[in-house]
N, C-alpha and C positions, 0 to 999 in steps of 0.2 A: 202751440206746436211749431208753428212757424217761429217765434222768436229764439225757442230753441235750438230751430235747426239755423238760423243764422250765426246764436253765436258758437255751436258746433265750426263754422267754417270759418269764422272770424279767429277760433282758436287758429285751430291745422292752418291757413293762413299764415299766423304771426308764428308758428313756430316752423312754418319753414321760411318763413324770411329771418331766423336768427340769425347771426353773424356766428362763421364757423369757427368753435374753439379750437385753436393750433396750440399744442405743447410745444414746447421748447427746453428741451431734457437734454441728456448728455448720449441716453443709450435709446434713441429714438427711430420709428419705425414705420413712414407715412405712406401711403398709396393713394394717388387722384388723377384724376385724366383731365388732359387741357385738349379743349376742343381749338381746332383751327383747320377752316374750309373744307369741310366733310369726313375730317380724323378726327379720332379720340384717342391723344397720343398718351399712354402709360406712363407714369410718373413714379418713381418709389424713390423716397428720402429718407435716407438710414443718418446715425449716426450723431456727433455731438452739434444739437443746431443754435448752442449757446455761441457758441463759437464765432457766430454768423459769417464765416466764411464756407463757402460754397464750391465742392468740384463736381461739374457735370460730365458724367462719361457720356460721349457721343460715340457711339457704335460702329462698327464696318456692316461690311454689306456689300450693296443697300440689302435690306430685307432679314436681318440677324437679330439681334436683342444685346441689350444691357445685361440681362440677368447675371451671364455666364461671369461676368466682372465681378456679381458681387460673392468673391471667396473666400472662405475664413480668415484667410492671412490679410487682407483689405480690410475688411470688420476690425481685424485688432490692431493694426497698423498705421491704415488712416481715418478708418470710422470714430475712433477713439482723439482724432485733433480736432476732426470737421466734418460738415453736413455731406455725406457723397448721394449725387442726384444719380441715381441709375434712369434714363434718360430711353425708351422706346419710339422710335421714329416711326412717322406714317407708315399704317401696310408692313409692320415689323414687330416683332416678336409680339407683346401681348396687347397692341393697339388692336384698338376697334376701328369703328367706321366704314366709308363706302371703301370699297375698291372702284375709284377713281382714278382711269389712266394716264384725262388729261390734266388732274390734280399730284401726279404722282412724278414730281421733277425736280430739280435742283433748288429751281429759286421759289417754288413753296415749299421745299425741307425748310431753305436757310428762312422764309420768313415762320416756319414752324418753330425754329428753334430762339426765335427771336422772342416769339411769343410766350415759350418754354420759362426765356429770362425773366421777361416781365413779371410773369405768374409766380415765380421767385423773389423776386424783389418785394412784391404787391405783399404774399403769404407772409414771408420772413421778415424783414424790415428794409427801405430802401437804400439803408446803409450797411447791407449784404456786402462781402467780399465775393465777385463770380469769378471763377477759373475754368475755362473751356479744355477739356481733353481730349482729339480726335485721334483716334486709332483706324485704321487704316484706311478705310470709305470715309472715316469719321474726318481725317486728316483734311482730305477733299470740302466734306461738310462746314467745315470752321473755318477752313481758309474762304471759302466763299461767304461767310457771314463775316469774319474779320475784316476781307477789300470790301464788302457791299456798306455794312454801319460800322465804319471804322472812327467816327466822328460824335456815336452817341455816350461814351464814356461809359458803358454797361461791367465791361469787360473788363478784368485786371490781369490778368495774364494766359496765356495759352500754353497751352502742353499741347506736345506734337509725337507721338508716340508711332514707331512702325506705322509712319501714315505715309499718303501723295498727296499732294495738290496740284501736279502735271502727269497725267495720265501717258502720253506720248511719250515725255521724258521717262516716266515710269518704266516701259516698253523696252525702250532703251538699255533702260542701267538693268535689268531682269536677264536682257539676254546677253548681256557685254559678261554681266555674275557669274552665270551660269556657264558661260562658255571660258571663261579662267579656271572659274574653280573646278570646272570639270576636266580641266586639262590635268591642271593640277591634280586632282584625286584619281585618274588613271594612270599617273606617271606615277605614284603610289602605289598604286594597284590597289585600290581601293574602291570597291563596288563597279567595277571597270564596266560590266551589261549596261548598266543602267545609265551608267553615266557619259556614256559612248552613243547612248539614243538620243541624249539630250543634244552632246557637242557637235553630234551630226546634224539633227533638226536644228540648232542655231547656226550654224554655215549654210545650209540652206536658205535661212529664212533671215539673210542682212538687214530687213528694213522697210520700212512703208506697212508694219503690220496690220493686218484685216481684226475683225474684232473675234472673229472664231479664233487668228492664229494667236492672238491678246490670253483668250482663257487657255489657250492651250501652256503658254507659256505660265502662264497664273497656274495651272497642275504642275507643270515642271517645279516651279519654285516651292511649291508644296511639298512636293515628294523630295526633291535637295535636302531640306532639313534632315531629314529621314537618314540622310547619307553621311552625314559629319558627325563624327566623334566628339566634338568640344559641344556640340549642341545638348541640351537638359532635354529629353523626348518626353513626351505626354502622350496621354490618349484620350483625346479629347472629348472622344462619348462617353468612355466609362464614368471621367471625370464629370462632366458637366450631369451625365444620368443621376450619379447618385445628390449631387445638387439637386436637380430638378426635381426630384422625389423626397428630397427635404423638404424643400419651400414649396413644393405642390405649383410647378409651372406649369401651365397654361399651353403643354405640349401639339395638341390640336392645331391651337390658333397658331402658334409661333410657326408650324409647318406649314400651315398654310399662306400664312400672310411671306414667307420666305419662300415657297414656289412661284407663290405669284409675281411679287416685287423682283425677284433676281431673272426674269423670264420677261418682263415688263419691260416697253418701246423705248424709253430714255435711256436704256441700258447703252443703246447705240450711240446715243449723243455723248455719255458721257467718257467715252474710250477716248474720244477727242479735246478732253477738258483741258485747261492749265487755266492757273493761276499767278504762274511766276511773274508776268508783267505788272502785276497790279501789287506786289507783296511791301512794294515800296509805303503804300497804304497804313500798313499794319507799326502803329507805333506800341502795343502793350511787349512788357517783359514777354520773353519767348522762353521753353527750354524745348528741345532736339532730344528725343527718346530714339534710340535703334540699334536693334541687334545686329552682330557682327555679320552673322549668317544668317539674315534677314534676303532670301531672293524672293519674295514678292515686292516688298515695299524699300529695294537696297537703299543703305544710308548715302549714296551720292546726292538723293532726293534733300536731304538734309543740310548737304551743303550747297544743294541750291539754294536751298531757304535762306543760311545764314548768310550768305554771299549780296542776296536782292531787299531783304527785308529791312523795312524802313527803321528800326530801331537798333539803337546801341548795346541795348540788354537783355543777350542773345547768348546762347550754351549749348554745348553737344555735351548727352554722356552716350555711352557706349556701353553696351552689356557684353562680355568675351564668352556669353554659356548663352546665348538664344537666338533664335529666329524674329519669327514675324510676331512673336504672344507672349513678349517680353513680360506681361504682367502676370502671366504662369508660366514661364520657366525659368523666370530671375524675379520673381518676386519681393528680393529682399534689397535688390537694386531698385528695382523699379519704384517700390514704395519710399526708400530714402530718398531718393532722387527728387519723387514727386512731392515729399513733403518738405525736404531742405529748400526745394523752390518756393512752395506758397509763404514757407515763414519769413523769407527774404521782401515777399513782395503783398502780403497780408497786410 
C-alpha cells in the first residue's frame, strides 16, 4: 500500500515538473500570468509567434486593460505579421493579486514590465524581436523603463502612441489646445456653450495646476473630441461591450481593479512626473504616434520627445481624423504606421 502511494506522488510530481509545451503557430492564442511582488499580471499572446517578433501593448490608465486593443482590425492587420502581447498591468484589468498600495507605483510597474520582457524572451526564444508600445499612461510607463535599463539591450524599438512622459508639460499643452481651438470653433460658431466653459475655465486657470484642476482638464479634453468635425467619433462602451461579451472579459475584476488603481495615492505623485531630462538615455529606433485633435495627450508632447531623445532614428506620423485612440478611429493609419515601422527595424 505504501509503495503504491509513493509512486502515486512520484507520478503527479514529475508531471508537474514537465516543462510547459509552447506552440509556436501563426494564428495563435496564449494566456498566463507573470507574478511580480504580490501581482499576477495578465498576459495574452495572440497572433503569428513564428515571426519571433514581439509588440507589447502597454495600456493607459493606470488601472484600464489591454483587452480593449485587441480588435478585429488588429487581429487581421498585425496579429497576422507578429506575436501582439496584450499586456494587463498591476491592479488592471484582469490581473490578480493583493491590492497592495505600497506595491502600487511607478518604479515597480517599470520593474513589472521588465519582468513581463524577460518572461518573453525566457517562453519564445532569446532571440525575440521586443517592441514596446505605450499609449497614453502607457507612454509615461515605457519611457520610465526606456531611461531606467536603457543599457540592457532588451528592447528594439518603441512606439509612443497618444502618450506623455511629462505630466506638467502635458498640463501645459491641454490647456494652451484647448484654449486655441476653442477660440477657434466659437469664432465658427461651432458648439459655442460648450466651448465658452472650457475657454473661460482655461483663463482662469493660467498655471501651477492642482491635480483636481489636472483631471478636470483631462474631462475637458475628452469632451473636445466630441466637438470637432474632422474627428472619427466612437462609443466606446457599446464598442468595447460587444467585445467583452465576445471574448467573455472578466468585467468584474476589470472594474474593480480600475476603482481602486485610478483612486490610489501615487495618483498624486504622478501629476508631477517628467521624463524629458533623462530622454537623452533612450538610444532604440522611436516612432511618434498622435492624433491631430488629440487634447489629452496634444502632440507638442511629441516634439518634445523628438527634440531631447538620445537617438537619430526618430519619426512623427500624424493621424488628420483622431483624438487621443488613434488605434480606433484611424485604424488603418495606426496599424500601417505600426507595422511599416517594425519591418524597418525587425
Amino acid at each position: 500500500m505504501k509503495s503504491k502511494l509513493v509512486v502515486g506522488i512520484l507520478i503527479l510530481i514529475l508531471a508537474a515538473c514537465q516543462k510547459e509545451t509552447i506552440s509556436m503557430g501563426t494564428g495563435e492564442s496564449q494566456t498566463f500570468y507573470v507574478d511580480s511582488n504580490g501581482a499576477s499580471m495578465r498576459v495574452l499572446v495572440e497572433g503569428n509567434l513564428i515571426s519571433h517578433v514581439f509588440l507589447i501593448f502597454v495600456h493607459g490608465g493606470p488601472g484600464s486593460s489591454s483587452l480593449p486593443y485587441n480588435t478585429e482590425y488588429i487581429s487581421q492587420h498585425l496579429e497576422n505579421k507578429y506575436g501582439i502581447v496584450y499586456l494587463d498591468q498591476r491592479n488592471a484589468g484582469a490581473s490578480q493579486g493583493n491590492f497592495n498600495g505600497s506595491g502600487l507605483n511607478l518604479t515597480q510597474m517599470t520593474t513589472d514590465l521588465r519582468n513581463i520582457i524577460l518572461v518573453i524572451k525566457k517562453r519564445y526564444g532569446d532571440d525575440s524581436r521586443i517592441f514596446l508600445l505605450g499609449h497614453s499612461f502607457g507612454g509615461l510607463l515605457t519611457a520610465s523603463y526606456l531611461t531606467t535599463y536603457y543599457i540592457d539591450g532588451m528592447v528594439n524599438g518603441w512606439l509612443f502612441v497618444d502618450g506623455s512622459h511629462n505630466y506638467p508639460l502635458n498640463d501645459t499643452l491641454t490647456r494652451e489646445k484647448l484654449l486655441n481651438t476653442g477660440n477657434e470653433q466659437i469664432y465658427l460658431k461651432k458648439h459655442v456653450k460648450e466651448w465658452q466653459e472650457i475657454v473661460t475655465w482655461c483663463n482662469d486657470h493660467p498655471g501651477n495646476f492642482t491635480l483636481d484642476q489636472s483631471h478636470q482638464m483631462e474631462s475637458f479634453a475628452g469632451a473636445a473630441e466630441t466637438y470637432i468635425d474632422e474627428v472619427t467619433q466612437i462609443d466606446p462602451v457599446a464598442s468595447n461591450m460587444g467585445l467583452a461579451l465576445k471574448e467573455q472579459w472578466p468585467l468584474t475584476s476589470m472594474l474593480m481593479n480600475y476603482l481602486y488603481t485610478s483612486n490610489a495615492a501615487f495618483i498624486k505623485d504622478l501629476y508631477k512626473t517628467s521624463f524629458s531630462s533623462q530622454l537623452k538615455r533612450v538610444k532604440v529606433p522611436t516612432l511618434l504616434l498622435f492624433g491631430e485633435y488629440d487634447f489629452t495627450c496634444p502632440l507638442g508632447l511629441g516634439d518634445d520627445i523628438f527634440n531631447r531623445i538620445g537617438t537619430l532614428d526618430v519619426s512623427m506620423g500624424i493621424s488628420y481624423k483622431s483624438g487621443h485612440e488613434m488605434m480606433f478611429q484611424d485604424p488603418e493609419f495606426f496599424c500601417r504606421e505600426v507595422a511599416g515601422f517594425i519591418e524597418l527595424h525587425r
